[in-house]
C-alpha positions in Angstrom: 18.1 -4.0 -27.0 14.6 -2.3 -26.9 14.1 0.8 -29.0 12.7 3.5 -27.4 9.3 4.7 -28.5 7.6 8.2 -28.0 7.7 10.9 -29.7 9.6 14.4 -28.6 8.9 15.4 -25.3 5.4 17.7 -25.1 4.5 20.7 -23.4 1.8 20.3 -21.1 0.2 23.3 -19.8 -1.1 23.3 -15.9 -3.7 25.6 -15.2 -4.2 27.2 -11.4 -7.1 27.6 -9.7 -8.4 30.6 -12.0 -7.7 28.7 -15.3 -4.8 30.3 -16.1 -2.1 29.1 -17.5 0.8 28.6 -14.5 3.5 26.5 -16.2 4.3 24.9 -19.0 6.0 20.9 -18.5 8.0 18.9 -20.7 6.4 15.6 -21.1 8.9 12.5 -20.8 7.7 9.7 -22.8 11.4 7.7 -23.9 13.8 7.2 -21.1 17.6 8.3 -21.2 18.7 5.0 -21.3 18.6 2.2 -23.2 16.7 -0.6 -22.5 16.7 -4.3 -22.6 14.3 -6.9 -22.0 15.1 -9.9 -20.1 13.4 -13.5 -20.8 15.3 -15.9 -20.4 18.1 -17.0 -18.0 21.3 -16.5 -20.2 19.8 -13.1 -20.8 19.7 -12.6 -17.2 22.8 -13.8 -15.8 24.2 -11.2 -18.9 22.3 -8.6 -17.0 24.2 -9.5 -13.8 26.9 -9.4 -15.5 26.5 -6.1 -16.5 25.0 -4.5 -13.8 27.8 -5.6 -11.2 30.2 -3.7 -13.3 28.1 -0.6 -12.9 28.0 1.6 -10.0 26.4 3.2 -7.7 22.5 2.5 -6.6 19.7 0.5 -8.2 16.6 2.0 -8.8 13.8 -0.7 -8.8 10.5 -0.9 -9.5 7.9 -3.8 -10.2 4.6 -4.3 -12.5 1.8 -6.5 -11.0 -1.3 -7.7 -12.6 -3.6 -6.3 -9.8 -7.5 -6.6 -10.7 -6.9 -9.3 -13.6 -4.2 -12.1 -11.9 -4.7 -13.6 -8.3 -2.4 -12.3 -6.1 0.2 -9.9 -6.5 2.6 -11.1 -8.3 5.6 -9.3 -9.8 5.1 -9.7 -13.6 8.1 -7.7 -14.6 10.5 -6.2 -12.6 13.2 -2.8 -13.8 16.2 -2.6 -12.5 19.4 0.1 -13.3 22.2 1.9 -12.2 23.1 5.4 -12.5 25.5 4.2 -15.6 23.9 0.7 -16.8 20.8 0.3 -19.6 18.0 -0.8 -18.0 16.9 -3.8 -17.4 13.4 -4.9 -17.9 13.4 -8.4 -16.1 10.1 -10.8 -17.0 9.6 -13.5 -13.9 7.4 -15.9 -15.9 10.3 -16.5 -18.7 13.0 -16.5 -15.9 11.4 -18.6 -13.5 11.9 -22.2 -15.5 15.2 -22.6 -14.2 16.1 -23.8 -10.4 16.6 -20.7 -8.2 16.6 -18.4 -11.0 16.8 -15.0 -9.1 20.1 -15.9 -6.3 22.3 -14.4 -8.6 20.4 -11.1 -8.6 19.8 -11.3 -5.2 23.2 -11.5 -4.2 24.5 -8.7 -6.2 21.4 -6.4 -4.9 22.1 -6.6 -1.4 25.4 -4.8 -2.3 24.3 -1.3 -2.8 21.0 0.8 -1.7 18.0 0.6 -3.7 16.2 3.8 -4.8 12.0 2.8 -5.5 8.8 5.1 -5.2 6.5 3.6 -2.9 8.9 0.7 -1.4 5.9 0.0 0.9 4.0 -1.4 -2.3 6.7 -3.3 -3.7 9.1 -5.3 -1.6 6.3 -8.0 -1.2 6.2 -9.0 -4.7 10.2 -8.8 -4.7 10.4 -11.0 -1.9 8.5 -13.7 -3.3 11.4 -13.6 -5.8 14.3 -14.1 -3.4 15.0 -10.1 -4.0 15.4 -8.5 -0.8 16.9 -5.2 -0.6 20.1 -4.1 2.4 19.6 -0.7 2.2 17.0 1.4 1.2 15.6 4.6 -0.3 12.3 5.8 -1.3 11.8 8.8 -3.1 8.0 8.8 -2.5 8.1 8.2 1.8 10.8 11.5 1.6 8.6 13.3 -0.7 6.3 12.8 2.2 8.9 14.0 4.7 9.6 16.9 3.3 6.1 18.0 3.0 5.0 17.7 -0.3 1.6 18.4 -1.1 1.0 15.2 -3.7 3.7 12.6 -3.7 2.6 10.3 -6.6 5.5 9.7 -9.0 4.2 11.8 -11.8 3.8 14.9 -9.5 6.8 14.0 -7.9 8.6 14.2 -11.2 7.1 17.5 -11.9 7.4 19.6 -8.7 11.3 18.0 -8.6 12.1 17.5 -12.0 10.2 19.9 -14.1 8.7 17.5 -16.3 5.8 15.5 -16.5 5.9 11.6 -17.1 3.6 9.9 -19.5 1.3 7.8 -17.6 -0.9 6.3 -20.1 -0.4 2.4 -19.3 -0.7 2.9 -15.4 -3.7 -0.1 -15.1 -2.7 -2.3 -18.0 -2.9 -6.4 -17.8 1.4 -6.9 -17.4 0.8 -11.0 -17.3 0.0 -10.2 -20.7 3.0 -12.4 -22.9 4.8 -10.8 -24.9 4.4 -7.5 -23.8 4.2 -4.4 -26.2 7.0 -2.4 -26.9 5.3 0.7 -25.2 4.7 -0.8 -22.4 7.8 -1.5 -21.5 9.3 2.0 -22.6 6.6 2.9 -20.1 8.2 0.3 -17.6 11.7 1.7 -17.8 10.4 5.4 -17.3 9.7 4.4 -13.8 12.9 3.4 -13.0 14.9 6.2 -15.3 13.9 9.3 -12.8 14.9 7.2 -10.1 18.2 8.7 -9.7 17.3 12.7 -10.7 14.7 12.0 -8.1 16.7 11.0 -5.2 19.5 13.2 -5.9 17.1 16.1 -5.7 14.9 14.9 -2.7 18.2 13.9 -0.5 19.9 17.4 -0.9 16.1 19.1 0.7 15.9 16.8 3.2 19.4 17.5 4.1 19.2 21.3 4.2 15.5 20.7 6.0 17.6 18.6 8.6 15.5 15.9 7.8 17.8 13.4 6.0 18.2 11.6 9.3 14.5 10.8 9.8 13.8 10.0 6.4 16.8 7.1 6.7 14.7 6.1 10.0 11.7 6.1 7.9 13.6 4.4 5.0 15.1 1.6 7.3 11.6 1.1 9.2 10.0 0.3 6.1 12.7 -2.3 4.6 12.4 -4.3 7.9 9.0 -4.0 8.7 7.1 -7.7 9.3 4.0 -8.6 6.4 1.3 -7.8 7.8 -1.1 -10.5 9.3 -3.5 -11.6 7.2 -7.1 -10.4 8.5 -9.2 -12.7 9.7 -12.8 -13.3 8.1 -11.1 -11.6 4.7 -14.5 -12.1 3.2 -15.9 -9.5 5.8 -14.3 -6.9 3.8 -16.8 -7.6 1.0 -18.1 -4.1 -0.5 -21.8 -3.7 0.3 -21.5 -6.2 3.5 -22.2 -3.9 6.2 -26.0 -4.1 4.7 -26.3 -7.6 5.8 -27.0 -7.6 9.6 -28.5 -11.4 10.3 -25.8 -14.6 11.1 -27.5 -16.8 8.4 -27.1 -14.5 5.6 -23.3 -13.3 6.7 -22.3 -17.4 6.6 -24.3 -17.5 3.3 -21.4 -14.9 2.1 -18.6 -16.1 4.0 -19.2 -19.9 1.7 -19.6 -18.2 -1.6 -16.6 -15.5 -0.8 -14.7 -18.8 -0.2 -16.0 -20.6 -3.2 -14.9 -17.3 -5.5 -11.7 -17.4 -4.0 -10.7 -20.9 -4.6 -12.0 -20.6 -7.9 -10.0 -17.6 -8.7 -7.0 -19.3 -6.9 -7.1 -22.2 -9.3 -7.8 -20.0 -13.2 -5.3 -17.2 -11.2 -7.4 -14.6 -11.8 -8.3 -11.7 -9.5 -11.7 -12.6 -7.7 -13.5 -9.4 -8.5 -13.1 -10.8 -12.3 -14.9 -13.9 -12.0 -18.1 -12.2 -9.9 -17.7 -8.7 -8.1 -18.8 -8.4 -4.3 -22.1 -6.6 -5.9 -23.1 -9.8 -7.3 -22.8 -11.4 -3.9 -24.5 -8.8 -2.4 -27.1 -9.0 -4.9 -27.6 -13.2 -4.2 -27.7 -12.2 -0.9 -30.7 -9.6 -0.6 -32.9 -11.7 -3.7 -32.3 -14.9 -1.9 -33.0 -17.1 -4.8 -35.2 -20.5 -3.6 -33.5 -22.9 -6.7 -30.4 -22.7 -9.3 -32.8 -21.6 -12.0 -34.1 -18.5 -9.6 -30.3 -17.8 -9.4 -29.2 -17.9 -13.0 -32.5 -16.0 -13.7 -31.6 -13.2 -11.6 -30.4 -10.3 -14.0 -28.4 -8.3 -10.5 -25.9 -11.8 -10.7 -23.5 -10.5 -13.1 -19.9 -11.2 -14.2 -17.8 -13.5 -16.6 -18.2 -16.6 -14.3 -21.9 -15.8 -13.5 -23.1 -19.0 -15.3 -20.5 -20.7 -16.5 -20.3 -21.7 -13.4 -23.9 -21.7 -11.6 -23.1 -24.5 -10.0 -20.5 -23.8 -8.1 -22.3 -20.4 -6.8 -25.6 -22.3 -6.1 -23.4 -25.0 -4.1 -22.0 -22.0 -2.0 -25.2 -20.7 -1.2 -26.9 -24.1 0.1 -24.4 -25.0 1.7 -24.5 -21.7 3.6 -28.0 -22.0 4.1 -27.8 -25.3 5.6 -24.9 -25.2 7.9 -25.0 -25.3 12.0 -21.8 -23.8 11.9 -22.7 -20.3 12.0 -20.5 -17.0 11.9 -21.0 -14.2 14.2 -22.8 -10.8 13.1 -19.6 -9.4 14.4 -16.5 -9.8 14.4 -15.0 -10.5 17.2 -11.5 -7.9 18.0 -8.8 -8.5 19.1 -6.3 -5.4 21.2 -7.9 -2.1 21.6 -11.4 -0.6 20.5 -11.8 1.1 17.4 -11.4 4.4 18.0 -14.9 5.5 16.9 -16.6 4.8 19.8 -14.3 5.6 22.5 -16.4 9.0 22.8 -20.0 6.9 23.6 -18.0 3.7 25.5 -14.6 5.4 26.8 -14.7 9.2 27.2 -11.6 9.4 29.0 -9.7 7.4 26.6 -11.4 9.7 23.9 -10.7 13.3 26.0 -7.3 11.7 25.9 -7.1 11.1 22.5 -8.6 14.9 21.5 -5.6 16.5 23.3 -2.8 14.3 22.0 -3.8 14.8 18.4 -3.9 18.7 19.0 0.1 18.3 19.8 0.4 16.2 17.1 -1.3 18.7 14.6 0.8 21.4 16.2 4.4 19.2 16.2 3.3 18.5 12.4 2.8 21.8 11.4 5.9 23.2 12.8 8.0 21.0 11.0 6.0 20.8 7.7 5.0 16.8 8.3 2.2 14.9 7.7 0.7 14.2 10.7 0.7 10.4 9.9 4.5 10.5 9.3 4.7 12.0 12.6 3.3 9.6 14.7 1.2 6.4 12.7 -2.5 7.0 14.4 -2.6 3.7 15.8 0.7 4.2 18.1 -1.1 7.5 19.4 -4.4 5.6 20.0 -2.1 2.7 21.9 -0.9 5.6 24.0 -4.1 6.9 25.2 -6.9 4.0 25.7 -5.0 3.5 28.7 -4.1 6.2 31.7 -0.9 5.6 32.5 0.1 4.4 36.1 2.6 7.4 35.6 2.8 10.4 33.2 6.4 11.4 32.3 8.2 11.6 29.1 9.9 8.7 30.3 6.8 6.6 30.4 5.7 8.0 27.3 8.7 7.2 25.6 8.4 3.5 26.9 4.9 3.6 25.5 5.9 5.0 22.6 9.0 2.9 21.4 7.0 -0.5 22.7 4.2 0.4 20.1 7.1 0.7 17.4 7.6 4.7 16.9 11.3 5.7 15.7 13.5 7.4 18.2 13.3 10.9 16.4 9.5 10.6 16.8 9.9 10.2 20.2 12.4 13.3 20.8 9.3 15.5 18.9 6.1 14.3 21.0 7.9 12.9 24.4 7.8 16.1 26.3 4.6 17.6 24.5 2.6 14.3 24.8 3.1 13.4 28.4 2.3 17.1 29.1 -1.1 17.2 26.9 -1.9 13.5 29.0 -1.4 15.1 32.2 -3.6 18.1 31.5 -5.9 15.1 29.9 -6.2 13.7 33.7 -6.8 16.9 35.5 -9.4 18.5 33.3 -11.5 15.1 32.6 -15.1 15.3 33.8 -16.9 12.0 33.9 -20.2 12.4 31.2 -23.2 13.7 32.8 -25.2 10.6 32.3 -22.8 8.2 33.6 -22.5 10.7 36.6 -26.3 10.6 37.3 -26.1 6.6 36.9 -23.5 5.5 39.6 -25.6 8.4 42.0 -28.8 6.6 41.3 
């Protein structure tokens, strides 16, 4: 068993907008329960043990090594129930053993799990065999029920009356072993869990709301991974100032050369050289290795250790026939940005759907993203459709992936807004004057 570190919970005062004081919080810094650190397998199939003779839900959470490990990785993962300790499980002492987590996974997929963020989570989870049946997430019905800020501290406060101590938020947790306060810090997470839901569910209840957030809830837990993008190294920070073909392939080989690299120490890419140092190669466009290694703008902790692999990437680039394009090359509709310039109906479309959107939001205290995700509205309107009816928009709507109580809010108002849409269009002057010349 872990001890609990902190000290006695702190007052801390929250000024308002004049700089007077407002309220006064209660910081928590120890959780309520005790805690106790898994590493090892006998310790874990304890913590089955012990957990499937506990009741209710498990609050879960996990702690990746994002910006120092490649990947994202669970590094240690909290479980409880409303009447267990908590459990503080580390993957890379566990993981020795065949299968190590079907255990767990069987007994989690008997009851809901309660997490903040699910959305940010259930990857990592998943690439443990830990999946969950049922879910609930006290940050996506924060967000239903209209809460200004929905990050897990605030959260706490607005719901709780206390503020949680959030001082090893961006810590390295690959580091082995792991200090004691971290981990109290850990269990925190996982501690509120139950307070949290227990106060959320009874608003969206009395809001009428409960029903959508389950929606939400369930839409989340089966949602499909992402794709990943294509040309990944064309989200490099500072690309969009390259504009030729050469220089683009140029950082499409060293992005590949950095990730491989990173892949094989398992460390996060931006560690070994950030995208400004790519950037940087880029614009000086060094002649020979020395040039390179000379160049002060070519910084970070594999800068020269590894020169060669960098100046490899870069002639390689430069010599190959096997050039990328300056752009990309998309795939389904148009970005929305230049529907205005390319498709003006789409875009007078678009203008009147979001105004029923903002006013559906409003009226029932929603974000307007939580309403409808922007890219189901956008589906709706690129096209006119062959027929305008809440029938037809419904169609549209549930084939793009919208939940059915999102429908029964915009049907109506949508296909009403898309008919107005067609009968107040007027074609842009200058394309008017073009198709009369």
């Amino acid at each position: 068993m872990i001890e609990n570190l902190g000290t006695e919970p702190a007052l801390t005062k929250r000024a308002d907008e004049s700089g007077e004081t407002e309220v006064e919080f209660p910081t928590r810094s120890v959780p309520i329960r005790n805690i106790r650190l898994i590493d090892s397998p006998e310790a874990l199939a304890g913590a089955i043990d012990s957990l499937s003779n506990a009741t209710g839900p498990f609050a879960v959470d996990a702690e990746r090594a994002s910006g120092f490990r490649y990947g994202q990785s669970a590094y240690l993962v909290q479980i409880a129930r409303i009447d267990s300790d908590i459990f503080l499980i580390d993957p890379v002492s566990v993981r020795g053993s065949d299968s190590p987590f079907a255990a767990l996974a069987d007994l989690l997929a008997t009851a809901p799990w309660i997490l903040h963020a699910a959305s940010q989570d259930l990857a990592c989870l998943a690439e443990l065999g830990l999946r969950p049946s049922a879910l609930l997430d006290t940050e996506l019905g924060s967000r239903i029920l209209g809460l200004e800020r929905v990050g897990l501290g605030f959260v706490c406060e607005s719901q709780l009356g206390f503020k949680l101590a959030k001082e090893h938020s961006a810590v390295d947790w690959s580091t082995r072993p792991l200090p004691l306060n971290w981990l109290n810090y850990a269990a925190l997470d996982v501690d509120v869990l139950f307070e949290l839901w227990d106060s959320i569910s009874k608003q969206l209840a009395s809001a009428d709301k409960l029903v959508w957030a389950r929606a939400e809830f369930e839409n989340v837990r089966t949602q499909e991974p992402k794709p990943a993008k294509v040309d990944r190294w064309r989200s490099m920070t500072g690309l969009h100032e390259i504009k030729d073909a050469r220089t683009l392939t140029i950082a499409s080989h060293l992005w590949h050369a950095r990730e491989e690299l990173a892949r094989k120490l398992d460390t996060a890419p931006g560690r070994l050289i950030p995208d400004s140092s790519i950037i940087a190669m880029l614009k000086a466009n060094p002649r020979t290795k020395p040039e390179l290694a000379a160049l002060r703008s070519f910084t970070g902790r594999a800068s020269r250790n590894y020169i060669d692999l960098w100046w490899n990437a870069f002639s390689s680039g430069s010599a190959t026939r096997d050039v990328v394009d300056v752009k990309i090359r998309s795939t389904g509709i148009p970005n929305h940005r230049i529907w205005a310039n390319r498709f003006p109906e789409a875009a007078h479309r678009l203008g009147m759907a979001k105004a029923v959107i903002a006013e559906v939001a409003a009226e029932h205290n929603l974000p307007s993203e939580n309403l409808l995700t922007p890219d189901y509205l956008r589906q709706l309107c690129f096209e006119d459709l062959d027929s305008i009816s809440p029938e037809t928009v419904a169609d549209k709507l549930r084939e793009s992936g919208a939940r059915q109580w999102q429908i029964e809010l915009l049907n109506d108002k949508l296909a009403i807004a898309l008919d107005q849409a067609r009968q107040t269009f007027v074609e842009p002057r200058e394309k008017t004057e073009k198709l009369n010349d």
